[in-house]
N, C-alpha and C positions, 0 to 999 in steps of 0.2 A: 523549711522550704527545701532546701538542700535535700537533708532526709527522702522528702517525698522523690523528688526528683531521679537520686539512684535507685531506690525503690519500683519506680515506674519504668526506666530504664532496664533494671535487672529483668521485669516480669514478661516486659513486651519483648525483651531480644529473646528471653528461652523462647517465646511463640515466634514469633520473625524472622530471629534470625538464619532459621534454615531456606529462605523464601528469599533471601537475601542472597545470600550464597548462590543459591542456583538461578537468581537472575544475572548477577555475574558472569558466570560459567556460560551460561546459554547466550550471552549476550554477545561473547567472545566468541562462541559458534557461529552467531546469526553474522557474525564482520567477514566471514568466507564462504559460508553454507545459508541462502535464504530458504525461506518456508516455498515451495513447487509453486511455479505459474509458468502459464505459458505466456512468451514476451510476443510483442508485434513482427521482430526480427524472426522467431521462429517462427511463426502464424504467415507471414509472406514466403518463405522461405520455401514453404512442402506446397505451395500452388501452383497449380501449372499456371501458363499465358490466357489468359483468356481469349476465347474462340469467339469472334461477332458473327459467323456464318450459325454458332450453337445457339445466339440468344440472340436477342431476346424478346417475352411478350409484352407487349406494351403496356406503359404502366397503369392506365386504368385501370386493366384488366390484371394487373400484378395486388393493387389497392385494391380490387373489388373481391380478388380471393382471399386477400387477407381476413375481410369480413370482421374488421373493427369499425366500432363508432367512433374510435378520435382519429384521429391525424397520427398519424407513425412521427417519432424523434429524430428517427436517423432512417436511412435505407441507404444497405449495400449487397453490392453483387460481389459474390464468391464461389468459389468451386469446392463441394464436398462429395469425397469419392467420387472425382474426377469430371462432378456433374455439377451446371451453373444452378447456384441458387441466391434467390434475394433471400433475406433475412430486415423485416421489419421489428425494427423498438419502440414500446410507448413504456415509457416510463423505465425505472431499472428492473423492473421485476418482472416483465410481461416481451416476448419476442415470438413472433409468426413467422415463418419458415415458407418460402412459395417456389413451384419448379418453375429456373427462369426461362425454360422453353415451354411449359405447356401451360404456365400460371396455374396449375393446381396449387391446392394450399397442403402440406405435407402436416398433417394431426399428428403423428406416429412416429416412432423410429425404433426401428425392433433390433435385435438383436445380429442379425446378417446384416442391416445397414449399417450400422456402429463397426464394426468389424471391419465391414469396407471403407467405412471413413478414416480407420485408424492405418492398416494396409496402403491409402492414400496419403497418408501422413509419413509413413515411409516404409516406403517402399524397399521390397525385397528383405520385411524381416518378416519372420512367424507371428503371426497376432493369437492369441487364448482367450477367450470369451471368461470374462468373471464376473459377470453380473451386474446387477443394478443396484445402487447406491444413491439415499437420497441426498446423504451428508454422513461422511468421515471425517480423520484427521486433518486428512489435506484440502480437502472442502468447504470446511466452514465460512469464507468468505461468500459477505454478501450479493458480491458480485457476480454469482452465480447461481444465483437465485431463481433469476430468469430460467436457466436449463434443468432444473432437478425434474425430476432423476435424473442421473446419469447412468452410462455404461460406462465398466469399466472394463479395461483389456490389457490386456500384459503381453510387452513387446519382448522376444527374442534377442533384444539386440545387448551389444557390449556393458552399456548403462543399464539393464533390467528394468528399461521405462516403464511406467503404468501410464496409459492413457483415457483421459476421464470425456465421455463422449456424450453429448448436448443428446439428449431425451426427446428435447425439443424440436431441432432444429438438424441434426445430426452432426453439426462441425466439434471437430477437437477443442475443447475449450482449458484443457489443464495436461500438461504432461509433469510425471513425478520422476526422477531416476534412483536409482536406489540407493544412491550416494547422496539427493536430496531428503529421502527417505528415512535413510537410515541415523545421519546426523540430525536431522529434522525432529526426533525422539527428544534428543537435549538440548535442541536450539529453540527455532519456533517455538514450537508446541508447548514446552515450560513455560518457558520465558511467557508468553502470551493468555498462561495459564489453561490452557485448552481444555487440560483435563475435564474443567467444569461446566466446555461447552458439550451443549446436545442432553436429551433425556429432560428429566425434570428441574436440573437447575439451570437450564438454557438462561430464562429470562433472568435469571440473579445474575450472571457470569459479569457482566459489565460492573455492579454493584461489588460484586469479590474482587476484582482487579482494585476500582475506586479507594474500596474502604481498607484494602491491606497496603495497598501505595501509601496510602494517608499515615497509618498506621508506621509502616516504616520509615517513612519519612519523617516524623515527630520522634522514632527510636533512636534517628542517625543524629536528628537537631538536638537529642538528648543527651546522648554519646558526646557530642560537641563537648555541651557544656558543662558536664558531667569532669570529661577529661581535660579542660581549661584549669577548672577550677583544681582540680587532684595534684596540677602539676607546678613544680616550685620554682618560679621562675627567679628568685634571690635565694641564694643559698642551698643546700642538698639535704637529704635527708641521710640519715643515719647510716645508709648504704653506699652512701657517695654518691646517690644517683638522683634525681629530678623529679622521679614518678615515686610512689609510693609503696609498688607492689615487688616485691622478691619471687613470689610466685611464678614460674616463665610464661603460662598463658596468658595471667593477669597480665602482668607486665607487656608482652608484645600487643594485647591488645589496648589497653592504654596509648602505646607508644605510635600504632598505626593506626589507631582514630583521631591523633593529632597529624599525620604527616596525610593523610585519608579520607578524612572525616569529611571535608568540604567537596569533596569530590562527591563522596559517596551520596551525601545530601544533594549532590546536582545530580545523578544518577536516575534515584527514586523520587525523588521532586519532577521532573522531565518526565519519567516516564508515563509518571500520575498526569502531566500534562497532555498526553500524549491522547490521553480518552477525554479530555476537555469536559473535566467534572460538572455536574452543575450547569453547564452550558456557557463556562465564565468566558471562554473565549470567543462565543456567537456574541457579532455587533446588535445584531435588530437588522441589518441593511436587508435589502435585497437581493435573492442568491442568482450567481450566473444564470443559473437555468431559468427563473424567471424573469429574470431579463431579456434573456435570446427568445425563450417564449412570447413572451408579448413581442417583439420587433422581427423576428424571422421565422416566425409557424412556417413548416414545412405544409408547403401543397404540390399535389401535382399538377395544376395549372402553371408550376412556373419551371415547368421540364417541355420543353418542345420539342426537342430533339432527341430521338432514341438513344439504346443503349448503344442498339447496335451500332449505327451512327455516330453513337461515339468511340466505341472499341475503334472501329475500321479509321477514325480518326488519328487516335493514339498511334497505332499499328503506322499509319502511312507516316506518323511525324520519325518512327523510331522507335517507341516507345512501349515495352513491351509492358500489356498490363496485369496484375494478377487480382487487383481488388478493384473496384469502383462504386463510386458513392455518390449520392445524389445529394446534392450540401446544397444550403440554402447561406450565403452571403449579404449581407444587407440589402435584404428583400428580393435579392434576383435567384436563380438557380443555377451552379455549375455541378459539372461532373470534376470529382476529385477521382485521379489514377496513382494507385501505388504501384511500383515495380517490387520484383523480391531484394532489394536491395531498401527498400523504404522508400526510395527516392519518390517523388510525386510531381504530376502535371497536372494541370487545371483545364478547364476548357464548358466557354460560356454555353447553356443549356436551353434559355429564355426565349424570349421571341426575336432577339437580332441573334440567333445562334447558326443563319443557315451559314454562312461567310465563315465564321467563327475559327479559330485554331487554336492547338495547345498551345500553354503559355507555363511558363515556369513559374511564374510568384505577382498577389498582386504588389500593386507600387504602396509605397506607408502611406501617401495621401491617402487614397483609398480604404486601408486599414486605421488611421486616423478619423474617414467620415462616419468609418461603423461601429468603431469603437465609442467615438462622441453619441452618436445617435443613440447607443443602450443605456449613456448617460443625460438624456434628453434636457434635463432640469441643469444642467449641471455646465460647469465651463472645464474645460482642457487647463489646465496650470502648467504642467509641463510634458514636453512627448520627448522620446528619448530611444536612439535608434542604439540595441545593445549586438553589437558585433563580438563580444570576450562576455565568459559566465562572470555573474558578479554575486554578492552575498545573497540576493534575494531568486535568482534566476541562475541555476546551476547544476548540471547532471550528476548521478553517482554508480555505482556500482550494479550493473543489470538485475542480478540478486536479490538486492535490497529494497525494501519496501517501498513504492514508488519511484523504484532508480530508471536507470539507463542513461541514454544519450538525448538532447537535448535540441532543437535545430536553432540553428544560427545562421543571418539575423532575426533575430523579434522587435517590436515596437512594444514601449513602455508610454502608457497613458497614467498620469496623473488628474484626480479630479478634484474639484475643492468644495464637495458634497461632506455628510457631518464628520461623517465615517473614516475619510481623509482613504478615498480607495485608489487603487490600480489597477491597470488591465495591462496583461500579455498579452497579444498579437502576432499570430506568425500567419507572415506573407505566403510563407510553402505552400500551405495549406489552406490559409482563410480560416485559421481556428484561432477562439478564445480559449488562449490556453488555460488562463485563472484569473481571477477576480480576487484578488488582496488586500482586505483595508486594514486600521489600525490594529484589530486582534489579529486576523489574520499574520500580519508583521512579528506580535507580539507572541504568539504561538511557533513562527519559524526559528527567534530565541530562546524559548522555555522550554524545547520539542527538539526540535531540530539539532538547535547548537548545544546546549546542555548533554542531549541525549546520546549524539553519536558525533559531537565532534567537527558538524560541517563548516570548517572553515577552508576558504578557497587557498592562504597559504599552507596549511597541512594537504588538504585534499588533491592541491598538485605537486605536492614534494612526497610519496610515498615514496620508501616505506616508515617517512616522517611521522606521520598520521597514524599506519599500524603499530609503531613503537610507543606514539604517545597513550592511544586507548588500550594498549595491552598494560601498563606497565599500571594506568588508572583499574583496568579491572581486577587484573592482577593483585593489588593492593585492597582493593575493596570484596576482593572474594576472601584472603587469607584473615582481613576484618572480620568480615563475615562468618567464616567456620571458628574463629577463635573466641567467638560468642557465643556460635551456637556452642561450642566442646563448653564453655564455662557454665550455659543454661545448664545444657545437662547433665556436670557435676551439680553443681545448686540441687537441680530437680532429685539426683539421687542422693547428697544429702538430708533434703527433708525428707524422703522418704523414709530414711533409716530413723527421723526423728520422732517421725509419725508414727512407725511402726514398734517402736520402744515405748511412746506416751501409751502405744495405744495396750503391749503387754503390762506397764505400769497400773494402768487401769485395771488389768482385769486379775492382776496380782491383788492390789489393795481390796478387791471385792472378795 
């Protein structure tokens, strides 16, 4: 048994172990340098105020250019190249583009409009047309699905941003700088195995992540016990030392899969977590979006009051606006306004909307009656107003894969459905931020905490947090290469074995 064990061990580190190392390495990249998106804080940031004298057409007539059969998900008004346009979503892959002054429906986005949208993105630098792009490096996200193609355009400016321009719709939907770019080579894009997206192995690429995580994670569990057992815990061996090996690679690496090993095993375990194999971590429940779908379908019946009407609203309260949305809240309509600052006002849409004024946030009752209502079957156990981030509700690094800042206060709804779920609630806004049930929870542990560490006392004691995952990966990379260097002695041993058996052969003949 033994036998087999280092056996299995030895074979799978010469394969892995270089897969290992450089998820290491890149993973220590991704802690300062994220893979290129553009944040909501940039995306408010490059728009102007919006003008109620320039829009808008009424939305009938906004819905009837769009010329879909369903029901749009979301509608917002926005400025691209300095021009209002709504932009309708049905689903994540599908978005219509309409001018908000003339309700044309915009099919196209050629090449001088992209240009102009990037120019309006910022202004006063050189923009360079470089073409159309369905999917790159910095692309592959789903969620950009909706705009393919894109244009792509290269800024002038100090960063050498590339900005990646909606095909669709015309708006900037990705900026890259060349310092995300350029690190992005060993960070991301390793780490995430890229290499194997796009082209013919596209559809495998999830399947290669899976099965090599797998794969190294049973190399590290083996390592574990491989080097438990090697090591002498009564008495020394003949060199006066604990481990077995004399060798210095053997030896350190013995020595740092015992002080490393567990780590490394929470590492690649996590990470395999991370693509939720299998579907181990889906309950069966019912997803947010069908949820909200059946209780708050977006119509336009439940918008009485125009755009304009509402801009010029905002506008008298103070409020200068750069986005606005037509959100539907438990079953009524309000207009949602962002400032360039993120900040947001509300303001009722419906049929008591003529009196109507911005309003800052709704009250928790209110987010209490709609959060229950998506749980209709179900009772409230506990509701729980979160003023301070806590393990389950907590912002990270804007960079980082679903990071940023987070608003505060939110309502925490408890249900006592099978599933044992949660809902986030923020009053700002009127949004469900997330729906949480028991895997979901159990995913935020085996993903989250295992993978990078989020714990709220590290997470607010930096640079507590960057000493402890350097000093983990650090350890688990020099693992790592001290395996691989021993595969590939191995490997060039039996070659010289094989290449002797093989002139022996042709001697005796």
């Amino acid at each position: 048994m033994k036998r087999m064990l280092y056996l299995i061990h030895r074979w799978l580190g010469i394969a892995l172990c270089l897969f290992m190392a450089m998820w290491f390495f890149s993973g220590v990249v991704m802690m300062y340098v994220g893979h290129p998106k553009l944040t909501s804080a940039e995306r408010l940031a490059s728009l102007p105020v919006l003008d109620a004298t320039r829009c808008c057409a009424a939305l009938p007539e906004i819905i009837a250019a769009a010329n879909h059969a369903a029901s749009p998900d979301n509608v917002r008004l926005t400025s691209i190249a300095g021009v209002p346009r709504i932009l309708l979503s049905y689903g994540r892959s599908e978005v219509v583009a309409v001018d908000g002054a003339s309700a044309r429906r915009v099919d196209a986005v050629g090449a001088a409009h992209a240009l102009a949208a990037a120019r309006a993105f910022m202004p006063d630098v050189r923009a360079t047309y470089r073409g159309l792009v369905t999917e790159d490096a910095w692309t592959h996200s789903r969620a950009l699905d909706a705009h393919r193609p894109m244009h792509r355009v290269r800024m002038a400016d100090a960063q050498s941003t590339v900005l990646y321009v909606s095909g669709r719709t015309g708006e900037v939907v990705r900026d890259a700088t060349g310092i995300e770019r350029g690190w992005g080579w060993v960070g991301a894009w390793i780490h995430w195995l890229y290499p194997f997206r796009g082209g013919m192995v596209e559809r495998h690429w999830a399947d290669i992540v899976i099965y090599t995580a797998i794969g190294a994670t049973v190399l590290a569990l083996m390592g574990m016990t491989v080097g438990v057992w090697r090591w002498r815990f009564s008495g020394r061996f003949s060199s006066g030392s604990r481990s077995p090996y004399r060798e210095p690679w053997m030896r350190w690496h013995h020595l740092l899969g015992l002080v490393f090993g567990v780590m490394t095993v929470a590492f690649i375990f996590s990470g395999l977590m991370s693509m939720n194999p299998f579907k181990v971590l889906d309950s069966g429940a019912p997803k947010l979006e069908q949820r909200l779908a059946a209780h708050d379908r977006w119509q336009a019946q439940q918008f009485t009051l125009s755009a304009s009407q509402a801009l010029q609203r905002f506008s008298a309260s103070g409020f200068a606006a750069r986005e606005l949305e037509w959100r539907v809240v438990d079953g009524a309509g309000y207009f949602l306004a962002l400032d360039d600052q993120g900040r947001s006002r509300l303001l009722a849409a419906g049929a008591a909307a003529d009196e109507a004024t911005p309003f800052a946030a709704f009250s928790m009752a209110q987010m209490q009656t709609w959060g229950s209502a998506l749980f209709a079957q179900n009772k409230v156990t506990e509701a729980t107003v979160l003023t301070a981030y806590d393990t389950y509700y907590y912002g990270r690094e804007p960079h980082t894969m679903g990071g940023g800042s987070k608003r505060l206060p939110v309502l925490r709804l408890k249900f006592d459905d099978a599933q044992a779920s949660w809902l986030h609630l923020e009053p700002d806004t009127g949004t469900v931020i997330n729906q949480l049930d028991s895997h979901g929870r159990a995913r935020r542990w085996l993903f989250a905490f295992l993978h990078s560490w989020d714990w709220l006392p590290l997470l607010e004691r930096r640079p507590l947090w960057d000493i402890w995952m350097l000093v983990l990966n650090v350890g688990g990379f020099i693992l790592s290469v001290t395996g691989a260097v021993l595969g590939w002695r191995r490997l060039q041993r039996k070659k010289s074995e094989w290449a002797a058996a093989a002139w022996r052969a042709r001697v005796a003949v």
